[in-house]
N, C-alpha and C positions, 0 to 999 in steps of 0.2 A: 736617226730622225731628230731633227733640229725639236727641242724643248717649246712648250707653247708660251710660256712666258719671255723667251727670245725674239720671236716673229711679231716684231716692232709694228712691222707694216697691216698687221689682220688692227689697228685702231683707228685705220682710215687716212685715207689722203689729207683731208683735214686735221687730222693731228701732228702730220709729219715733221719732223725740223729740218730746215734746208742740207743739211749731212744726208739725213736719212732719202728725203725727195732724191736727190741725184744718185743716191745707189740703189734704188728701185730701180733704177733704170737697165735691163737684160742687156742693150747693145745689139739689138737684133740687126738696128739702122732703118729696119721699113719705115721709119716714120720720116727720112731722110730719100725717101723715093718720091716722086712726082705722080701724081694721081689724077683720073679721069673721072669725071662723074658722068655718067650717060643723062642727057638731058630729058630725056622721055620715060626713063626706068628710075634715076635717081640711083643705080647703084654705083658704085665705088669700083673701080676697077685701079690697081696698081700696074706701075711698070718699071722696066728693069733700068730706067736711068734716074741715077742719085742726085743728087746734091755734090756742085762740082768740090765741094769740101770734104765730102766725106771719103775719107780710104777706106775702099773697098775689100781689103785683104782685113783690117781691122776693125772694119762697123767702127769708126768712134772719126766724129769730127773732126777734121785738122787744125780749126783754129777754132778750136769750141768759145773758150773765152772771149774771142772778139768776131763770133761767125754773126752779130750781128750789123757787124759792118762792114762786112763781104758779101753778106744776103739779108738785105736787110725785112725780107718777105719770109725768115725762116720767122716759124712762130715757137715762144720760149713756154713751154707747157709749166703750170703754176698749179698751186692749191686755188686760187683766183679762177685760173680760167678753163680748168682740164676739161670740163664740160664742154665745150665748144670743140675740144679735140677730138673726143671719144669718138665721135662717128667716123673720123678717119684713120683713126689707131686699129691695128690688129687687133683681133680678137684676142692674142696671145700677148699682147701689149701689157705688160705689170701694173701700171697705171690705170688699165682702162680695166682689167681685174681686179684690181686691189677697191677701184669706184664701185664696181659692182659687187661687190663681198663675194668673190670666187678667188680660188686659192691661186697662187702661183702655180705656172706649168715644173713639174717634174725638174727639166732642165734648166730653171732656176740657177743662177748663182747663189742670191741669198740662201738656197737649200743646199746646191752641191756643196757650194765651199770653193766654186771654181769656174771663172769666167768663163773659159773656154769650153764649160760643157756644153755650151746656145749653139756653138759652130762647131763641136764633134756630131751632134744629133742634128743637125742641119738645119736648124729654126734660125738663123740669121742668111742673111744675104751675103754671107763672103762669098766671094769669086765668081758670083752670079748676075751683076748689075753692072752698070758702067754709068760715069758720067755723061750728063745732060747735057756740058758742054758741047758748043760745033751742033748740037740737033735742034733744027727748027720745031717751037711749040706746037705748030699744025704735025708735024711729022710723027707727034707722041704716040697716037694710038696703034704707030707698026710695032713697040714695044710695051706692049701690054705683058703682062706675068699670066701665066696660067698656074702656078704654083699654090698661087694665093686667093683665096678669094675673099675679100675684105666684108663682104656680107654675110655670110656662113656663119651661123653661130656655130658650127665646130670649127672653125676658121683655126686651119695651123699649117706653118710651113711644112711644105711637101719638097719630093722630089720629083 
């Protein structure tokens, strides 16, 4: 068990220092998925197609440093502006936990000690999504997720 005076992150997003903000970040990729919002219900529905940047086998950006200028609609989550993202972050989102003062999930890095523990236990999107490239945007909701469901407050990846 990681010590309480180590767990940098339980003093809030607004304290964080730019080091710290970017390794909060689990790598899960959902936030790298394209999302629907039902216009009648208001809920969030995810789907299985990414962000053409994102590798898929890796969860992590291709050209993270400059994916602002390959997408330039990808939005860059901030101590500024995380509010604005939380209603489409996962439940199991670090970020949108750490906002709400609820602990990290279990398979944490910050807690294992170990990236890859998000994609041994299956809370990331490897091998399960694909690029949005070639899919027309009317065509998105034949790939909706049912793995996930962004509303759920027990919201966590499934199989």
């Amino acid at each position: 068990m990681l010590e309480k005076s180590k767990r940098w992150w339980e003093k809030g997003l607004q304290n964080l220092t730019a080091d710290q903000w970017e390794l909060l970040c689990d790598g899960c990729g959902l936030c790298c998925l394209h999302k629907l919002e039902d216009e009648e219900t208001g809920a969030l529905h995810y789907t299985q197609l990414a962000c053409p940047l994102l590798d898929t086998q890796s969860c992590q950006c291709r050209f993270y440093a400059q994916r602002f200028k390959h997408v330039p609609e990808c939005m860059k989550i901030t101590p500024s502006n995380y509010r604005e993202a939380l209603p489409w972050l996962p439940n199991s989102c670090a970020y949108k936990r750490v906002a709400q003062r609820l602990p990290l999930p279990s398979w944490h890095h910050l807690l294992t000690g170990e990236r890859s523990t998000i994609h041994d236990v299956g809370a990331s999107v490897r091998g399960r999504v694909r690029s949005s490239e070639g899919i027309e945007e009317e065509d998105y909701q034949e790939y909706i997720l049912h793995w996930i469901d962004a509303d759920n407050d027990n919201d966590s990846v499934r199989e």
